[in-house]
gemmi code that builds the backbone of each chain (N, CA, C; Angstrom):
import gemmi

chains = {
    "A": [
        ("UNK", (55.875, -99.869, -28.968), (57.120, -99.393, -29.538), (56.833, -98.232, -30.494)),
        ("UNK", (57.540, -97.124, -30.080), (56.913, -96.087, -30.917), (58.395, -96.115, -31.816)),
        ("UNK", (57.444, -95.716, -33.452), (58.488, -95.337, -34.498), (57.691, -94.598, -35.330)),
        ("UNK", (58.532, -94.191, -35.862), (58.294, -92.938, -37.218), (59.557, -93.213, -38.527)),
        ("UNK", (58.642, -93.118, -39.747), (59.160, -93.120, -41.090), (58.857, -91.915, -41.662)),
        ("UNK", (59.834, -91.225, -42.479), (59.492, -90.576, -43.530), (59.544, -91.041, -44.746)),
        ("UNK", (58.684, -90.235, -45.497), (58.549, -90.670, -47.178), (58.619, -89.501, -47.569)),
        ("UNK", (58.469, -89.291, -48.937), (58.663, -88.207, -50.052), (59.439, -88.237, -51.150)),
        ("UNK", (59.409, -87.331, -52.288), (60.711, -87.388, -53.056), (62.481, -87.203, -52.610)),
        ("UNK", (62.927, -88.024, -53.065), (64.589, -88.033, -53.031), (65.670, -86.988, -53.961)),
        ("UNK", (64.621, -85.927, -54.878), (64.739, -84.992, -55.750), (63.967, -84.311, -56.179)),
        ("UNK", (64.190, -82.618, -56.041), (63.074, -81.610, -56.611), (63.502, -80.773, -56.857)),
        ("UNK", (63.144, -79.943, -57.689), (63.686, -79.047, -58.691), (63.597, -77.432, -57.873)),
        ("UNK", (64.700, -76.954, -58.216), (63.917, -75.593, -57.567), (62.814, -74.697, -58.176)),
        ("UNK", (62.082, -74.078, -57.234), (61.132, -73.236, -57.271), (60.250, -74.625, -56.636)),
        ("UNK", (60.136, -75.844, -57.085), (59.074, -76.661, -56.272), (58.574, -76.998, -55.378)),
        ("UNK", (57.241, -77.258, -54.779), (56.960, -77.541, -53.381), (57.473, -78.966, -52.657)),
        ("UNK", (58.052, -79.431, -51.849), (58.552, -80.500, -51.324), (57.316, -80.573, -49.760)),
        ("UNK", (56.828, -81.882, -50.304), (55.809, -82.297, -49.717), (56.271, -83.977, -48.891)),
        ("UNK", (56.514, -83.927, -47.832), (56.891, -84.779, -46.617), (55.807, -85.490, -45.657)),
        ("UNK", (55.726, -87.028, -45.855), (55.138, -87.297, -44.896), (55.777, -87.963, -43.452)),
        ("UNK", (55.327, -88.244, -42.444), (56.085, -88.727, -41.293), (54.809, -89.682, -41.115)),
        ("UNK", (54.720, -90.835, -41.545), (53.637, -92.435, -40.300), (54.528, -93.160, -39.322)),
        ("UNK", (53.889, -92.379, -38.436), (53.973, -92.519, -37.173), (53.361, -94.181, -36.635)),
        ("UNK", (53.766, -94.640, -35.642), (53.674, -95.967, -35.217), (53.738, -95.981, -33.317)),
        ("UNK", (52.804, -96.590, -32.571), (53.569, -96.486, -31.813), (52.316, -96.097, -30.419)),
        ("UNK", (51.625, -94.544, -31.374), (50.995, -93.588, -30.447), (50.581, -92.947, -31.519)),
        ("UNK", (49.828, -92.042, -30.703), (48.236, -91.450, -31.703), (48.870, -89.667, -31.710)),
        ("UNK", (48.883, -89.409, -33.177), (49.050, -87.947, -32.870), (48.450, -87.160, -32.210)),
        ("UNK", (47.002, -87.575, -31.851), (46.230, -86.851, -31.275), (46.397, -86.945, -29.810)),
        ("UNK", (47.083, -87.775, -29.265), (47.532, -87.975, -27.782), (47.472, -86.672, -26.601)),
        ("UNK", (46.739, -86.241, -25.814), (47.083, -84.884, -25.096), (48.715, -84.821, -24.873)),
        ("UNK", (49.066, -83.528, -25.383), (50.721, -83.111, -24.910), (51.647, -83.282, -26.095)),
        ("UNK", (51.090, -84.677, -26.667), (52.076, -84.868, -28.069), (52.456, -83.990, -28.808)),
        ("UNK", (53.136, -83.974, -29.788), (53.819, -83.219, -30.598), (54.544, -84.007, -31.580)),
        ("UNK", (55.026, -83.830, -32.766), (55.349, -84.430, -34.113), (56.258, -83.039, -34.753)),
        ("UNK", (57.570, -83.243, -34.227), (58.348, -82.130, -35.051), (59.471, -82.856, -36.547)),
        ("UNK", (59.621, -81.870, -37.275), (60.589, -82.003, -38.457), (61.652, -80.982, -38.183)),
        ("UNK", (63.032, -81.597, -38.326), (64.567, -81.224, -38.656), (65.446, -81.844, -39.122)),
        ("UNK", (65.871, -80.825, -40.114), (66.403, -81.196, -41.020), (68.268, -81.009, -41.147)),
        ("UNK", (68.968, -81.545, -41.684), (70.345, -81.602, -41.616), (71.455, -81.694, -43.243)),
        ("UNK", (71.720, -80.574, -43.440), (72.335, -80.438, -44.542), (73.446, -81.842, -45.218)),
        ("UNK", (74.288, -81.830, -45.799), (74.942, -82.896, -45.823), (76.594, -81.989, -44.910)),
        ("UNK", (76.884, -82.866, -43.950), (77.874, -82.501, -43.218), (78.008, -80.848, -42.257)),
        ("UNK", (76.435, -80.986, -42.066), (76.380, -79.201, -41.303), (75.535, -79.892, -40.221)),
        ("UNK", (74.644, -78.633, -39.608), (74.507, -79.127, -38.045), (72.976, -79.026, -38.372)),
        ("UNK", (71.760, -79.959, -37.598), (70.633, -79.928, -37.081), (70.052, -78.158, -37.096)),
        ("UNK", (69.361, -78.325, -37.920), (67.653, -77.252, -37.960), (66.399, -77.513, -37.498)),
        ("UNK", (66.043, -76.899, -36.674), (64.751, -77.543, -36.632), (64.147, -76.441, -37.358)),
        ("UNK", (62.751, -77.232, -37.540), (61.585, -76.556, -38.882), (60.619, -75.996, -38.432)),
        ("UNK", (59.950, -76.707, -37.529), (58.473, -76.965, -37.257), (58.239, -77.936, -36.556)),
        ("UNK", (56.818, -77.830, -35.329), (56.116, -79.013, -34.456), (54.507, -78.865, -34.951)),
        ("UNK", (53.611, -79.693, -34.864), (52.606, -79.748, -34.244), (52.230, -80.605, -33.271)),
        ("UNK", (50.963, -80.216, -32.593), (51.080, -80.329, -31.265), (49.855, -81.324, -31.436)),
        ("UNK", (49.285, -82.032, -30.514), (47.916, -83.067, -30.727), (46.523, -82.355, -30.512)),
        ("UNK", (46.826, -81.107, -30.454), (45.409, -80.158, -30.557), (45.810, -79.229, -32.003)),
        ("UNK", (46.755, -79.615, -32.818), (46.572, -78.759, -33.685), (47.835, -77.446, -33.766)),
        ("UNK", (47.871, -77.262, -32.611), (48.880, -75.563, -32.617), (49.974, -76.293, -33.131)),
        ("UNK", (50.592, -75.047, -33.987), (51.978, -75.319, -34.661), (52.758, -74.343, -34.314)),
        ("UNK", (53.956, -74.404, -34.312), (55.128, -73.589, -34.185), (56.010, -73.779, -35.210)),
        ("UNK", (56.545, -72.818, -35.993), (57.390, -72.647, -36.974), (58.554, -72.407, -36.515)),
        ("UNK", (60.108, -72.414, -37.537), (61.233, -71.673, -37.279), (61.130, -70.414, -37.931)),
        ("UNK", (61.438, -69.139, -37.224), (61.346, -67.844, -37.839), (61.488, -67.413, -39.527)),
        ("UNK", (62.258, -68.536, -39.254), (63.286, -67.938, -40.984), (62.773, -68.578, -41.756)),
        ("UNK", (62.166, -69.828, -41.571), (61.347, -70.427, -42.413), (60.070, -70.363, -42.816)),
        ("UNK", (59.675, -69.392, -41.755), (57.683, -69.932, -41.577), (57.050, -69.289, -42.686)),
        ("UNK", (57.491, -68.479, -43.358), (56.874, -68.218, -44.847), (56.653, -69.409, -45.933)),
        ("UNK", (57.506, -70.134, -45.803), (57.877, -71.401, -46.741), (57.152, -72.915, -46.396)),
        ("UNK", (56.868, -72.743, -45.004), (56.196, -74.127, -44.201), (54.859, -74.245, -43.637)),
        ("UNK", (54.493, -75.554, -44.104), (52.872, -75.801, -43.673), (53.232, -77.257, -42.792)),
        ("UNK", (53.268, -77.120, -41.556), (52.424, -78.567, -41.247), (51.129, -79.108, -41.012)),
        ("UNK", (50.564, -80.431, -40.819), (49.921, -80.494, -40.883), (49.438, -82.058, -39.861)),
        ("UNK", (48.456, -82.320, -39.947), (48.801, -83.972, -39.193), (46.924, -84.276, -39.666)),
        ("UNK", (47.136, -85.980, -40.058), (45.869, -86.315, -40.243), (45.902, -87.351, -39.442)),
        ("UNK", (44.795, -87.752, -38.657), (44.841, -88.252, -37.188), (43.831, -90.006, -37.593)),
        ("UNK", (43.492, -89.545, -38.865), (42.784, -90.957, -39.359), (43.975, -91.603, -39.710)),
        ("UNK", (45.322, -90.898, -40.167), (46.354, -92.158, -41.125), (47.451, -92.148, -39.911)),
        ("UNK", (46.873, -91.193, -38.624), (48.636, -90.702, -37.717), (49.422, -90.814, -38.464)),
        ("UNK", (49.218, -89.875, -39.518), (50.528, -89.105, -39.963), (50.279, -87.746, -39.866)),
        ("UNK", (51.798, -87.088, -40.351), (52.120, -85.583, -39.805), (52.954, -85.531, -41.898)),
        ("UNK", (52.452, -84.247, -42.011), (52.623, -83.435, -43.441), (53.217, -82.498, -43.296)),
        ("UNK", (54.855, -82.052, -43.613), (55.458, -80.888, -44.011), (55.146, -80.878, -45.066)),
        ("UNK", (55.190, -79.546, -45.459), (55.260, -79.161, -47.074), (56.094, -77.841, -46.922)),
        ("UNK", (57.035, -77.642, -47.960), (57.558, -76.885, -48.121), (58.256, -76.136, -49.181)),
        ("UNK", (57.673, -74.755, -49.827), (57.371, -74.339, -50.880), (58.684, -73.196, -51.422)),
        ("UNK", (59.024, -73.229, -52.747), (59.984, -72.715, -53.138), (61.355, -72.989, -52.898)),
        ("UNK", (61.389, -74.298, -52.931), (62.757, -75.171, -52.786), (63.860, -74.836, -53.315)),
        ("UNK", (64.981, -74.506, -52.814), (66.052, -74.092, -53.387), (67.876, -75.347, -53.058)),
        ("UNK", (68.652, -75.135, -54.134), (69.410, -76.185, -53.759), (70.464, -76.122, -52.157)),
        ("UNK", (70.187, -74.771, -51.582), (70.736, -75.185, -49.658), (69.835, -75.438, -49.370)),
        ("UNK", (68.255, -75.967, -49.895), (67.458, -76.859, -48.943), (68.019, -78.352, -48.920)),
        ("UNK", (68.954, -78.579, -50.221), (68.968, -80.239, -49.462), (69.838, -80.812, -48.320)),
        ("UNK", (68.828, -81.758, -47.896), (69.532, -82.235, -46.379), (68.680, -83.667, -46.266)),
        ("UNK", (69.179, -84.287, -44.998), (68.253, -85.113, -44.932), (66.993, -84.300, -43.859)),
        ("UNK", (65.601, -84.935, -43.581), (64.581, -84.550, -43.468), (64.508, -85.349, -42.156)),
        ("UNK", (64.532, -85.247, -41.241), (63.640, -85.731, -40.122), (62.382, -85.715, -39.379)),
        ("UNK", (61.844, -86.842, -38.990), (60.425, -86.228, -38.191), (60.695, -86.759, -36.870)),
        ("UNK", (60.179, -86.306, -36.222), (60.669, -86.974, -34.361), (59.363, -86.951, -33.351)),
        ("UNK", (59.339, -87.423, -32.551), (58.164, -87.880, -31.317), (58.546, -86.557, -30.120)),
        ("UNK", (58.207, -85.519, -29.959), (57.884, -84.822, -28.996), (56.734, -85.075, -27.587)),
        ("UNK", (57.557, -85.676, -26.455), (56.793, -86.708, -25.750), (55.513, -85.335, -24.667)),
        ("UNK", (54.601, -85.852, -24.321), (54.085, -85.239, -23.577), (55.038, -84.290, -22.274)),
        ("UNK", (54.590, -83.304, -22.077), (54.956, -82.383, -21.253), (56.470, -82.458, -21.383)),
        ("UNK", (57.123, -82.614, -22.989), (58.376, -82.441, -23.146), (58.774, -81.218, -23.697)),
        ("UNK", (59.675, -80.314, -23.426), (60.050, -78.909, -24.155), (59.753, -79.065, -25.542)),
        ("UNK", (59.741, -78.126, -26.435), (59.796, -77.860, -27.966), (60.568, -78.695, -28.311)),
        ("UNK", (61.931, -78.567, -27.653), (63.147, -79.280, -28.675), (63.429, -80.660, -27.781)),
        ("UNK", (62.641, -81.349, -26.984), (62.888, -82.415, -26.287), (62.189, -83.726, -27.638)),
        ("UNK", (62.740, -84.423, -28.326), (62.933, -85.471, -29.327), (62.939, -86.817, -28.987)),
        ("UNK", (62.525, -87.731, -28.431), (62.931, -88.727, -27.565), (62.752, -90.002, -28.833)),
        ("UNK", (62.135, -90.397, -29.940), (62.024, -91.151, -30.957), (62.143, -90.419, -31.848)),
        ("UNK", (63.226, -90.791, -32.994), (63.681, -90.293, -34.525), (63.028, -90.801, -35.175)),
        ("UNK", (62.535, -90.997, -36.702), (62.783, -91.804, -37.746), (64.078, -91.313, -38.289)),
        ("UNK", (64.363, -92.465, -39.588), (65.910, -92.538, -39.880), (66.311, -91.531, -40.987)),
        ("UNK", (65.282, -90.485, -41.038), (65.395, -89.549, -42.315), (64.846, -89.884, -43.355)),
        ("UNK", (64.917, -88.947, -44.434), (64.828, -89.445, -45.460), (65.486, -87.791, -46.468)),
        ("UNK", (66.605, -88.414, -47.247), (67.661, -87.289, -48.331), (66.740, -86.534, -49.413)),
        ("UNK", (66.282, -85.623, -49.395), (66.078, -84.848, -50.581), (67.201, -83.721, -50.815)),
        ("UNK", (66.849, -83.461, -52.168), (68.329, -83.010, -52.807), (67.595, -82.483, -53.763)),
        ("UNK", (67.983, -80.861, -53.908), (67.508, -80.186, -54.642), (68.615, -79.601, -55.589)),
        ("UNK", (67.913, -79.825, -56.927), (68.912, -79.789, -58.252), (67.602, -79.704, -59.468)),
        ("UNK", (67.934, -79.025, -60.457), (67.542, -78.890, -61.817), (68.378, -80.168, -62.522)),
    ],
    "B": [
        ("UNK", (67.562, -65.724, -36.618), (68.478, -65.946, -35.373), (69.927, -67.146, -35.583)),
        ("UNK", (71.086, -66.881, -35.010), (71.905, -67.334, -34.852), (72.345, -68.523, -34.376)),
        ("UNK", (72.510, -69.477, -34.750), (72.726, -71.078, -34.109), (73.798, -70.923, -32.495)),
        ("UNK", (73.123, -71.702, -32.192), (74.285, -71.826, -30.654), (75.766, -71.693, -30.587)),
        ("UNK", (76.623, -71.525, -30.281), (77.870, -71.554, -30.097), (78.443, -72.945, -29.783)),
        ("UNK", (78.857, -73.621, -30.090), (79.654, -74.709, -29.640), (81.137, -74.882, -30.271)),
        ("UNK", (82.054, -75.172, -29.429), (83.069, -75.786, -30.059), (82.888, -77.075, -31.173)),
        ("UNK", (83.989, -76.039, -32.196), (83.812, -77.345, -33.329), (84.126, -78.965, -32.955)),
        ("UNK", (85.086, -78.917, -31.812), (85.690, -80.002, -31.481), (86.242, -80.354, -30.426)),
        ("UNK", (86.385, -81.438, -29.745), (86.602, -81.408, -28.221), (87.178, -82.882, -28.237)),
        ("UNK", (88.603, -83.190, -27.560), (88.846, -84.840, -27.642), (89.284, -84.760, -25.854)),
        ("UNK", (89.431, -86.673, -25.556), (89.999, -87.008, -24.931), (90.563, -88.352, -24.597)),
        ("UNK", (90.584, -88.802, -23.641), (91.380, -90.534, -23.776), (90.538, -90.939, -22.799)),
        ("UNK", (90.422, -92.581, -23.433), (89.098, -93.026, -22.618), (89.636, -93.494, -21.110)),
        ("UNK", (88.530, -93.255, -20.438), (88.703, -92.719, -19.114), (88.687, -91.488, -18.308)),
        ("UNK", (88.898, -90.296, -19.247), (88.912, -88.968, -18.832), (87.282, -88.520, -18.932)),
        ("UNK", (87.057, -86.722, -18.649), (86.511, -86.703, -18.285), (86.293, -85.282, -19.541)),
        ("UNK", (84.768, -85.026, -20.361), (84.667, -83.852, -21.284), (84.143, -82.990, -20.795)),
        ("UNK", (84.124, -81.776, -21.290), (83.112, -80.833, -21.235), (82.609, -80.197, -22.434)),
        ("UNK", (81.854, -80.013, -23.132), (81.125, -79.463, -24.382), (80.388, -78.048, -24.278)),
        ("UNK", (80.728, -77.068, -24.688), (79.966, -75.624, -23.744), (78.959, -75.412, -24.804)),
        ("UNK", (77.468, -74.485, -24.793), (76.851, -73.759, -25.949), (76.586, -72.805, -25.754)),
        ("UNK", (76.934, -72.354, -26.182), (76.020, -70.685, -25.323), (75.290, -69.754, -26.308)),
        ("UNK", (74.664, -69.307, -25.761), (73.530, -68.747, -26.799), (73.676, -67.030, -25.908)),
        ("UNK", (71.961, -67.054, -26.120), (71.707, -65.266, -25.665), (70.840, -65.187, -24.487)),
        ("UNK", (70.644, -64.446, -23.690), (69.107, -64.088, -23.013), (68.045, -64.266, -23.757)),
        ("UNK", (68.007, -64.623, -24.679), (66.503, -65.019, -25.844), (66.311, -66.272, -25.607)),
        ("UNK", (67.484, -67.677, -25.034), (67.175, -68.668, -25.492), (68.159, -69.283, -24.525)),
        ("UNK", (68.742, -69.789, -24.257), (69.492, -70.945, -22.952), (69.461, -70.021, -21.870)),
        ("UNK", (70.089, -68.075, -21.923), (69.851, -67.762, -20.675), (68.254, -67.148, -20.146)),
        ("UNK", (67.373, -67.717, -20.950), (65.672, -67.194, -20.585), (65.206, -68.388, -20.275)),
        ("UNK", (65.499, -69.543, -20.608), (64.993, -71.133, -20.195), (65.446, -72.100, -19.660)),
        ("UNK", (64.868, -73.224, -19.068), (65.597, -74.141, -18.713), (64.946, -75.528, -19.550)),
        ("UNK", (65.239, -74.961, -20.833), (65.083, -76.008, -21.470), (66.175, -76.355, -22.305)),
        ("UNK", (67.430, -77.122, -22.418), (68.277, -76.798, -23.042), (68.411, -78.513, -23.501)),
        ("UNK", (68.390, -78.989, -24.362), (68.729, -80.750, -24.786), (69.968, -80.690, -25.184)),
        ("UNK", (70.820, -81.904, -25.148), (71.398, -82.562, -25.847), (71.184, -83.765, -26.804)),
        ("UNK", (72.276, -84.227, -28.144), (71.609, -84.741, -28.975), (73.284, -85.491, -28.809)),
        ("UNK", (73.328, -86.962, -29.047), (74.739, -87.585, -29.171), (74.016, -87.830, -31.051)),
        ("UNK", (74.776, -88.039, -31.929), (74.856, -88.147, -33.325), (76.035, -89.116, -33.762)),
        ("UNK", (75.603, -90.444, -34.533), (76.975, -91.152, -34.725), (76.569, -90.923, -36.644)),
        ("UNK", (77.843, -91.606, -36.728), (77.930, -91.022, -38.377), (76.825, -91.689, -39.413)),
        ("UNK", (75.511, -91.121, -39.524), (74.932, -91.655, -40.547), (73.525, -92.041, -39.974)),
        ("UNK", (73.367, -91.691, -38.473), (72.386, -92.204, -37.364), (71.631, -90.746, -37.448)),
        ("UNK", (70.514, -91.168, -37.044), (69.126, -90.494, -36.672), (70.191, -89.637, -35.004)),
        ("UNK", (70.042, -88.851, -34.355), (70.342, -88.076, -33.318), (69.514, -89.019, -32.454)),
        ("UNK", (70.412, -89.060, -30.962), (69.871, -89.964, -29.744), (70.052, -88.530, -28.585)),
        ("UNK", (68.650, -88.365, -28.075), (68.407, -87.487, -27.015), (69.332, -88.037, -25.742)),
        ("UNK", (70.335, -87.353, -25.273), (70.880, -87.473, -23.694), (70.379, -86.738, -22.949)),
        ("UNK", (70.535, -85.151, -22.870), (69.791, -84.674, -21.826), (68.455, -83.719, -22.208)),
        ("UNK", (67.579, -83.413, -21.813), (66.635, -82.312, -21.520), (66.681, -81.300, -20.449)),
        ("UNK", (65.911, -80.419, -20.616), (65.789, -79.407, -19.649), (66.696, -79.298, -18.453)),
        ("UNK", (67.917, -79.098, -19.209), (69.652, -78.626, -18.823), (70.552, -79.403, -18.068)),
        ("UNK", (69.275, -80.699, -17.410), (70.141, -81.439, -16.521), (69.585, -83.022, -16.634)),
        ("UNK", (68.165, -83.003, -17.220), (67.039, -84.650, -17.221), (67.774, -85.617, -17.867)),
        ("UNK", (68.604, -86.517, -17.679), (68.808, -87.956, -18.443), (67.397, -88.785, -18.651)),
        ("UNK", (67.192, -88.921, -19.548), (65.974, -90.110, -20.437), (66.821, -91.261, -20.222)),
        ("UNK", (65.630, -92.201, -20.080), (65.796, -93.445, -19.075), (66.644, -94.290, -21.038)),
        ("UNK", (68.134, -94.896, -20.357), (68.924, -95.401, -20.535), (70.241, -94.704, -21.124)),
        ("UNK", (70.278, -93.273, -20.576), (71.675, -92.759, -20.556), (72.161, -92.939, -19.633)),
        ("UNK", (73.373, -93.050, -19.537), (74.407, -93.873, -18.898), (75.036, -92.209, -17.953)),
        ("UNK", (74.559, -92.418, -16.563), (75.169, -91.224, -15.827), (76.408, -90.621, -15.797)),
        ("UNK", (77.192, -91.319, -17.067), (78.313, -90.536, -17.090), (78.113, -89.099, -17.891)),
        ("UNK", (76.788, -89.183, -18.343), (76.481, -88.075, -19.626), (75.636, -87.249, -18.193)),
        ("UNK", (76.009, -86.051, -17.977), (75.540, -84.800, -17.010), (75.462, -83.100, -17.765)),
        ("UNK", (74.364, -82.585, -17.802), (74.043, -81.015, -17.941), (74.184, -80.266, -16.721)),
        ("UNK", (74.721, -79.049, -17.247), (74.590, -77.455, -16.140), (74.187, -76.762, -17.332)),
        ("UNK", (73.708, -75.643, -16.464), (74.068, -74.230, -17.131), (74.169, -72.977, -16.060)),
        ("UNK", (75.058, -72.146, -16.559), (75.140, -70.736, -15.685), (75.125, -69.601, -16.963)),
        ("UNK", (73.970, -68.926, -16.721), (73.695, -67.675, -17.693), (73.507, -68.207, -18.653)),
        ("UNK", (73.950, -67.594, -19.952), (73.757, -67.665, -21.183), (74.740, -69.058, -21.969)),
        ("UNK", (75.155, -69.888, -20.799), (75.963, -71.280, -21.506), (75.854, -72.227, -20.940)),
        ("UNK", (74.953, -73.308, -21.781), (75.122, -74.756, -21.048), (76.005, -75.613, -21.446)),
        ("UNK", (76.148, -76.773, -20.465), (77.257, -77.258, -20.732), (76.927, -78.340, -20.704)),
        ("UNK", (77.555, -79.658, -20.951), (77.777, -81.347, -21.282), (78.815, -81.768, -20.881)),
        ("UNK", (78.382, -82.689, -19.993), (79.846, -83.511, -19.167), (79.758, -84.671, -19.632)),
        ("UNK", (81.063, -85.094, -19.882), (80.919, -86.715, -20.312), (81.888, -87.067, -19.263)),
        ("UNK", (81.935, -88.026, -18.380), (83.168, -88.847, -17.251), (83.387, -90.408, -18.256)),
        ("UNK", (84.259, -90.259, -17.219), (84.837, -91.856, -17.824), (84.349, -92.086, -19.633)),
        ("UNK", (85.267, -91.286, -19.853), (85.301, -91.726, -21.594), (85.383, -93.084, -21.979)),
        ("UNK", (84.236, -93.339, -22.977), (84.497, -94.718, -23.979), (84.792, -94.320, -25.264)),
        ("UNK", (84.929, -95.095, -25.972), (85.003, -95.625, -26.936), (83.491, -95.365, -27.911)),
        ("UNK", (82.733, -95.896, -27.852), (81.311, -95.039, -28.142), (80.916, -94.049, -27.922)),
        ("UNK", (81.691, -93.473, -27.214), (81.082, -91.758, -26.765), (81.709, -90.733, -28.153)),
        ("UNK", (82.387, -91.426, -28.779), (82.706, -90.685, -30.192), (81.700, -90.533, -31.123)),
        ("UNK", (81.522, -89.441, -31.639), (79.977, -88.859, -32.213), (80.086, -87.095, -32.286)),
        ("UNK", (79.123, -86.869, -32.463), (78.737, -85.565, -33.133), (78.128, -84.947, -31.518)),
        ("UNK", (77.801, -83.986, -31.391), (76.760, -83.672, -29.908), (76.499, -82.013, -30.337)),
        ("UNK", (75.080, -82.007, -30.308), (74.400, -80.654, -30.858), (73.807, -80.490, -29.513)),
        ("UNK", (73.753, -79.280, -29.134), (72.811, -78.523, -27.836), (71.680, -78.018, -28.745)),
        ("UNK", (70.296, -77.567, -27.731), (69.486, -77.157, -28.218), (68.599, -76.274, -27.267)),
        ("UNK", (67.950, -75.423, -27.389), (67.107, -74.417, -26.652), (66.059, -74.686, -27.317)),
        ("UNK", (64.665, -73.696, -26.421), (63.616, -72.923, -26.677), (64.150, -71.774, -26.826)),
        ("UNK", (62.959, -71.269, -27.629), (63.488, -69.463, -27.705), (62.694, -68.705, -27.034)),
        ("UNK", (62.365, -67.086, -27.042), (61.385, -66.518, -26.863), (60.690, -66.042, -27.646)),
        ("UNK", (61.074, -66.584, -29.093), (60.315, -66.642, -30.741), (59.189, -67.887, -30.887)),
        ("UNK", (59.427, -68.668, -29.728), (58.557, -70.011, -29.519), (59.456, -70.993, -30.237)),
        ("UNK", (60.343, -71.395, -30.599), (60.723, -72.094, -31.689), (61.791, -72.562, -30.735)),
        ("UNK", (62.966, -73.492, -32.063), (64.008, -73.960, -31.012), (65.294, -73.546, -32.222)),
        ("UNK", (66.048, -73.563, -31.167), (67.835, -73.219, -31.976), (68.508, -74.574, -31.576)),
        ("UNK", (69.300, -75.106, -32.931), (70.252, -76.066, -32.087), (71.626, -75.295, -32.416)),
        ("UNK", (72.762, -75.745, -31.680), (73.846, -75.523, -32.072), (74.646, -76.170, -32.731)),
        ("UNK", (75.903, -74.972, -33.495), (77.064, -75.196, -34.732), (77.389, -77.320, -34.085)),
        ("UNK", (76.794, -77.681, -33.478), (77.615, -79.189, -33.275), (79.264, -79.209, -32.574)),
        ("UNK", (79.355, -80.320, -32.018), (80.814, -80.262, -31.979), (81.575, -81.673, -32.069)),
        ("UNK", (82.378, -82.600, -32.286), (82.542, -83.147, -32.796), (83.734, -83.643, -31.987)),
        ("UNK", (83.280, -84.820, -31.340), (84.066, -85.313, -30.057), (84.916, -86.536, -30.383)),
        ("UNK", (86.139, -86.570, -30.210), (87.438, -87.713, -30.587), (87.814, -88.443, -29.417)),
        ("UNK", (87.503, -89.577, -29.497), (87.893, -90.410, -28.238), (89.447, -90.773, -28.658)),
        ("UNK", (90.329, -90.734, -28.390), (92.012, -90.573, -28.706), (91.913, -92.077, -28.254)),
    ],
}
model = gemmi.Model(1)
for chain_id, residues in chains.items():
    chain = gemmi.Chain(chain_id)
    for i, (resn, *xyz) in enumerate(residues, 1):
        res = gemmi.Residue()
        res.name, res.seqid = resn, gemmi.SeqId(i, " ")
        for name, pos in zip(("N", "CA", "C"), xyz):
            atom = gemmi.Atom()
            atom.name, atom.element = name, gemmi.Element(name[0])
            atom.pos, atom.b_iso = gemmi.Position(*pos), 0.0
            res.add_atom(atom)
        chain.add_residue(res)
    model.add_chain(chain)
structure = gemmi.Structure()
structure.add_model(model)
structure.setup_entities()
């Protein structure tokens, strides 16, 4: 049964880095084909996606973001690390991480975790 | 880049039959055939219906069907329920490598 949780802070200040983890359950990030993406969803606006990495490592960013985003994945804890730097208050949303199945498109998602709300405020 | 096009909103009465359009550019639904759908209920994680413009993932219910012609794909829902009320975002690849979803649209079972 594959699942995914996120963790992190539920509040960060702007200018701060917002640092995201996703433990994964289920399957091995390192899996050939896998992938581990984050998108995120404002409160009452539509799905962004952020960022994937892939189980060899390659990442793909969203254009508008990729100055601001690091992923990352450590394959001893199968977990996957956004971080994301210079937080401002239209970053808050909730945070998703999702299961990108082998030989599935970029945006093919087939397991969610249930989010997790950060909310950016002084 | 610009989020997909979708109607904000789309209803019908259960039993009928929807259509949901997105359309994007030659950069991204009309350069690929990778286009998903996402059903969204209020407060839920997004549930994948289709992939690559037409693939149902094993336990969507064949009333949920993809096309696309050119630069707009589309989402069929038949025989409306009652649960088919929800949110539904389209989504592409780009030729930036990345993915676009779309404005959402926001379906009323009457």
């Amino acid at each position: 049964q594959i699942t995914l949780k996120e963790s992190g802070p539920s509040l960060v200040k702007p200018t701060q880095t917002l640092t995201l983890t996703c433990i994964v359950s289920g399957f091995s990030v390192t899996t050939r084909g896998v992938g581990v993406g984050w998108i995120r969803q404002p409160p009452g606006k539509a799905l962004e996606w952020l960022a994937l990495i892939y189980w060899d490592d390659d990442e793909r960013y969203s254009p508008s973001l990729k100055n601001r985003l690091t992923i990352t994945k450590d394959a001893s804890k199968n977990e996957v690390v956004l971080t994301m730097t210079n937080m401002d208050p239209v970053d808050t949303a909730t945070y998703y991480c999702a299961h990108r199945p082998a030989a599935g498109s970029l945006g093919q998602y087939d397991y969610w975790g249930q989010g997790t709300q950060v909310t950016v405020s002084s | 880049q610009s989020a997909l096009t979708q109607p904000a909103s789309v209803s019908g009465s259960p039993g009928q039959s929807i259509t949901i359009s997105c359309t994007g550019t030659s950069n991204d639904v009309g350069h690929y055939d990778n286009v998903c759908w996402y059903q969204q209920h209020p407060g839920k994680a997004p549930r994948l219906m289709i992939s690559d413009v037409r693939s149902r993932p094993s336990g969507v219910p064949d009333r949920f069907s993809g096309s696309k012609s050119g630069n707009t794909a589309s989402l069929s829902i038949s025989g409306l329920q009652a649960e088919d009320e929800a949110d539904y975002y389209c989504c592409s690849f780009t030729t930036s490598r990345s993915v676009i979803f779309g404005g959402g649209t926001k379906l009323t079972v009457l």
